[in-house]
C-alpha positions, 0 to 999 in steps of 0.5 A: 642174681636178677631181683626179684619182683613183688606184685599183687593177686586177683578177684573171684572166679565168677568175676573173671569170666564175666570180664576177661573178655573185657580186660583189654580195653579194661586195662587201657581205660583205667590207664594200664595198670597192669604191671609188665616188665619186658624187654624189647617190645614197645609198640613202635615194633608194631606192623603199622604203629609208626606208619602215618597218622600210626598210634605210636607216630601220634605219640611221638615215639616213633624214631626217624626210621623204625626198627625191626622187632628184636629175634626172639631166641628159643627155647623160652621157659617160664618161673611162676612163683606162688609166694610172689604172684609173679611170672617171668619169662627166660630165655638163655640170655636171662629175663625176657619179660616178666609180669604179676598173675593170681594162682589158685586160692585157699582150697584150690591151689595151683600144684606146684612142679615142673610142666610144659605147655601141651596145648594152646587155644585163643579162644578157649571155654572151660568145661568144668566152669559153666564155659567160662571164656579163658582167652589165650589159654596155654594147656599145661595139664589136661586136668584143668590146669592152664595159663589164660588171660583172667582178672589179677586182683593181687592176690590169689584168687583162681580155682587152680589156673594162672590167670594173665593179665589181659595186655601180657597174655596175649603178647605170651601167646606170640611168644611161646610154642607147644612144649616149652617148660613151665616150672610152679615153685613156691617161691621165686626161682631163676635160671642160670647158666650151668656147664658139667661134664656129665651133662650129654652131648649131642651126637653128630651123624651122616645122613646115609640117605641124604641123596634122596631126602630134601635138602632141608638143613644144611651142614655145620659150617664149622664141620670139616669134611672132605668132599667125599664125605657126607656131612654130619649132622646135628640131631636136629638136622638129622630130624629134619632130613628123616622128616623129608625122606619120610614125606617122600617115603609116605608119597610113594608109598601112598602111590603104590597103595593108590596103585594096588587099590586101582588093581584090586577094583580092577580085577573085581569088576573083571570077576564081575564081568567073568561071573557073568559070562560064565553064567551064560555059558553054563546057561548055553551049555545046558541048553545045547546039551538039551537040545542034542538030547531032544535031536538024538531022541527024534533021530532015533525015531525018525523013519525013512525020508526024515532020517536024513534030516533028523540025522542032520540036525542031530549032528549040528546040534552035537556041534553045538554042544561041543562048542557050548562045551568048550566056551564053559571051559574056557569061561571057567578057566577065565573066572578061577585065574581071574580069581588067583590074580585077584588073590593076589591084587588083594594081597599086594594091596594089603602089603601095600596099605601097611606099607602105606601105614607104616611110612605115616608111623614113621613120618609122624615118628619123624615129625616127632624128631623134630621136637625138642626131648624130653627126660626124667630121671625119677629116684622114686621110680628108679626109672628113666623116661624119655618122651619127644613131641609129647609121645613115649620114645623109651623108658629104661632102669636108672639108679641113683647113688646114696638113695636116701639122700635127697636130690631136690628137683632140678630142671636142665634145659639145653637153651643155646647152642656153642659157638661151633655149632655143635654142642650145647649151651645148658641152663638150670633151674633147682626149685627148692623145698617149700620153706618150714619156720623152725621153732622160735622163729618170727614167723615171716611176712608174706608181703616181705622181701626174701632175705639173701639167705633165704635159702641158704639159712636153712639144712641142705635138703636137696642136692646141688645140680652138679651133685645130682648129675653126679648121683644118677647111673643110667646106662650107655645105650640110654645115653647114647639114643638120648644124645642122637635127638638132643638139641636146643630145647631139650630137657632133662629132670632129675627129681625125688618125685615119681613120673606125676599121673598127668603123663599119660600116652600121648599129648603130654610131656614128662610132669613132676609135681612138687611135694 
C-alpha cells in the first residue's frame, strides 16, 4: 500500500480570485513551497531547458545528452481526499504525482463521489463568483463543481471546487483528457489491480467493411488469421474503423445532398423561366384570338373588292391563332412536367438531406465510439446505464442479490491492456462509508496519521469488490453490447447510490455522489 501523504488547506474565496492569476511567480518568489510530488517530470524534460544558456543548463541539472519525457500512459484517474487535502494521480502503474489542494469549506463542502472530468478551459471565469479567474479549470459537474488553480492555504477554504496549487495545475492540465475519472472520498483511497472472472471482456469483431473504410487501426498482431479472413477487431479498432467509414459516408452523403440541391435550384429557375413563357403565350394567344374576331367580324362586313382582302387577312389571322394555340400548349405542357420533375428534385433533396443528416448522426455516433465507456450499475434504481463520449448509449433492468445488504461503492477502471492485446488489465477503487466514532471512543484527530486498521476496525458495511460483482444480475444482451465498446478507460460503477441528477442528456457522464 502507497503512504499516504498529509498536507494543509487554503485562504478565502475572494482571496484566491484576487491571486490565482499571480500564483505562479507566487509560488516561485516564495521558493515554491507548493508541495508536489510526481514522477518523471523534472524540467530537464522541458522543450528548450537543456538547450544553451537553457535554465535547467544554468542549473547544472542537465545530463550530457537530455532525455526524452517519459510516455504517459492512459487511462489517468485521480483520488481527491477530503480529510487529507490531498489529490493523487494514478495510472495502471500506480502513483503518477500527487499534490496538497483545498476542497469546500464548512457550509460549502465539496460533494463527495465518483466523477469524470466533462469539460476543460485554460482561462476560465466563474459565473456564479462575480467572474472570478479559475485558470486550468477541469469541469466536473455542470453545477459549479471544478478542479482549477486557487490559493491552497492548508485547509479547506473553497466554496465547493478543488482548487490546485498554481505549478501543479497547470502540469494537470497537459496530462488529463475529458472523461478520465475523478473519484472525492472522505478519506484516502488508492487503486489496486483487480482481476474476476465476472469482470467483461472485450469482444473481437471483423469489420465486415473494412475495404471501404481507412485503414485507420491495424489488426492485433498477436491474432491468427488466415489470409482470407479478416481480422478482428478490438473495440477500439473496430471504433475507429465505424469512425472512418463514417466520414466517408457523410462525404458522399454531403455530396448527393449538394448534388440534389443543385438539381431542386436548377428546376426552380426552370419554373421561373417556363412561367414566363407561359405567360406570353396566354398573352399571344389572347391577342390572336382577338384579332381573328376582329378579322372574321370585318370579313363579314366587307363588300365587293375588300371581300378578298378581308378574306385574306381572316385566314392569316385564323393561322396565327392556331399557332398561338399550339405554342400555349406546348408552354403549358412544359410548365406542368417542369413542375413533376420539380416534385421530384424536391423529393430526392429531402431523401438526400436526412440521408445527409442521418450519416452525421452516425458519424457523431462513431466519434462517440471512440470514447471510453462508461456503466453504472445502481441498487437504488435497479437499473443499469451505459453512457460513452458523454451521451446515453442504453439504460436496461439490473438486479442485485440479498438487496439489503449493502454494496458500498466501487469504481472498476479497465486501465491497461494484457499482453496479447486482447483483453484487459482492471483497477479498482472502493471508497469506503464515511467514518462514525463508536461510543466511548477518543474521538480522533484530524491532523492524525490513519491507523492501519482504520478501516478494517470498524463492522463491514460494504461489500468487497469481488463480492459486488458477484451480487449484480444484468442481462446477456446488456453484456454483450457493453463488451462490443470496452477498451482501455472504460469503467464500470456498482454502488447503492442512484444514477446523481448531474447526469443529464448529453455532456455528462455517469456520476455517483457519496451519502
Amino acid at each position: 500500500m502507497l503512504p499516504r501523504r498529509r498536507f494543509g488547506g487554503d485562504a478565502s474565496l475572494a482571496f484566491a480570485a484576487l491571486l490565482s492569476m499571480l500564483c505562479v511567480s507566487a509560488a516561485h518568489a516564495a521558493g515554491d513551497k507548493v508541495a508536489v510530488t510526481e514522477i518523471g517530470f523534472g524540467d530537464s524534460h522541458v522543450a528548450g531547458a537543456c538547450d544553451a544558456g537553457g535554465p535547467a543548463k544554468r542549473r547544472g541539472r542537465c545530463a550530457a545528452t537530455p532525455s526524452a519525457p517519459p510516455r504517459l500512459e492512459r487511462p489517468l484517474f485521480a483520488v481527491v481526499s477530503i480529510s487529507d487535502q490531498t489529490v493523487s494521480i494514478y495510472n495502471h502503474e500506480g502513483l503518477v504525482t500527487r499534490s496538497e489542494v483545498s476542497t469546500g469549506m464548512e457550509g460549502h463542502a465539496t460533494p463527495k463521489g465518483i466523477y469524470s472530468i466533462i469539460g476543460r478551459e485554460r482561462m476560465h471565469a466563474s459565473n456564479i463568483y462575480s467572474g472570478a479567474p479559475m485558470p486550468f479549470m477541469q469541469r466536473l459537474t455542470w453545477s459549479g463543481i471544478a478542479m482549477h488553480l486557487g490559493v491552497v492555504p492548508g485547509h479547506p477554504a473553497s466554496h465547493g471546487c478543488v482548487r490546485l496549487p498554481a505549478d501543479f495545475a497547470a502540469k494537470l492540465w497537459g496530462m488529463t483528457r475529458i472523461g478520465e475519472r475523478v473519484v472525492i472520498a472522505p478519506h484516502d483511497v488508492m487503486p489496486t489491480s483487480f482481476e474476476h472472472a465476472l469482470l467483461p471482456t472485450p469482444k473481437m469483431q471483423i469489420f465486415a467493411d473494412a475495404g471501404a473504410a481507412a485503414d485507420s487501426a491495424a489488426a492485433p498482431q498477436s491474432a491468427a488469421v488466415s489470409s482470407a479472413e479478416p481480422p478482428k477487431l478490438n473495440p477500439h479498432q473496430f471504433a475507429e474503423r465505424l469512425k472512418a467509414k463514417a466520414a466517408l459516408d457523410r462525404k458522399a452523403a454531403a455530396k448527393a445532398d449538394a448534388e440534389a440541391f443543385l438539381a431542386v435550384d436548377a428546376k426552380e429557375t426552370d419554373a421561373i423561366r417556363l412561367a414566363e413563357e407561359l405567360r406570353a403565350a396566354e398573352t399571344a394567344d389572347s391577342a390572336a384570338l382577338a384579332k381573328a374576331d376582329a378579322l372574321a367580324k370585318d370579313f363579314e362586313a366587307a363588300t365587293g373588292a375588300a371581300k378578298d382582302a378581308a378574306a385574306a387577312a381572316k385566314s392569316k389571322a385564323e393561322e396565327e391563332r392556331v399557332t398561338a394555340a399550339t405554342k400555349l400548349d406546348a408552354a403549358k405542357k412544359a410548365s406542368e412536367a417542369n413542375a413533376r420533375e420539380l416534385a421530384d428534385a424536391y423529393k430526392r433533396w429531402t431523401g438526400a438531406a436526412k440521408a445527409f443528416e442521418d450519416a452525421r448522426t452516425a458519424e457523431r455516433d462513431a466519434e462517440f465510439r471512440t470514447a471510453p465507456v462508461s456503466v453504472l450499475i445502481s441498487k437504488a434504481d435497479k437499473r443499469v446505464y451505459v453512457r460513452q463520449g458523454l451521451a446515453p448509449i442504453f439504460d436496461a433492468p439490473a438486479n442485485v442479490r440479498d438487496p439489503k445488504t449493502p454494496l458500498g461503492s466501487h469504481l472498476y477502471i479497465a486501465s491497461s491492456t494484457d499482453l496479447d492485446g486482447g483483453s484487459l488489465k482492471w483497477s479498482v477503487i472502493s471508497i469506503p462509508p464515511l467514518r462514525v466514532d463508536q461510543p466511548g471512543e477518543k474521538k480522533r484527530a484530524k491532523s492524525a496519521e490513519p491507523d492501519s486498521d482504520f478501516f478494517s476496525s470498524y463492522p463491514a458495511l460494504s461489500a468487497s469488490p469481488e463480492e459486488a460483482l458477484e451480487r449484480v444480475e444484468i442481462s446477456q444482451e446488456v453484456r454483450d453490447r457493453i463488451a462490443e465498446r470496452l477498451w482501455t478507460g472504460a469503467s464500470i460503477i456498482i454502488s447503492d447510490q442512484p444514477l446523481s441528477g448531474e447526469t443529464n442528456n448529453v455532456g455528462t457522464d455517469l456520476v455517483v455522489r457519496l451519502r
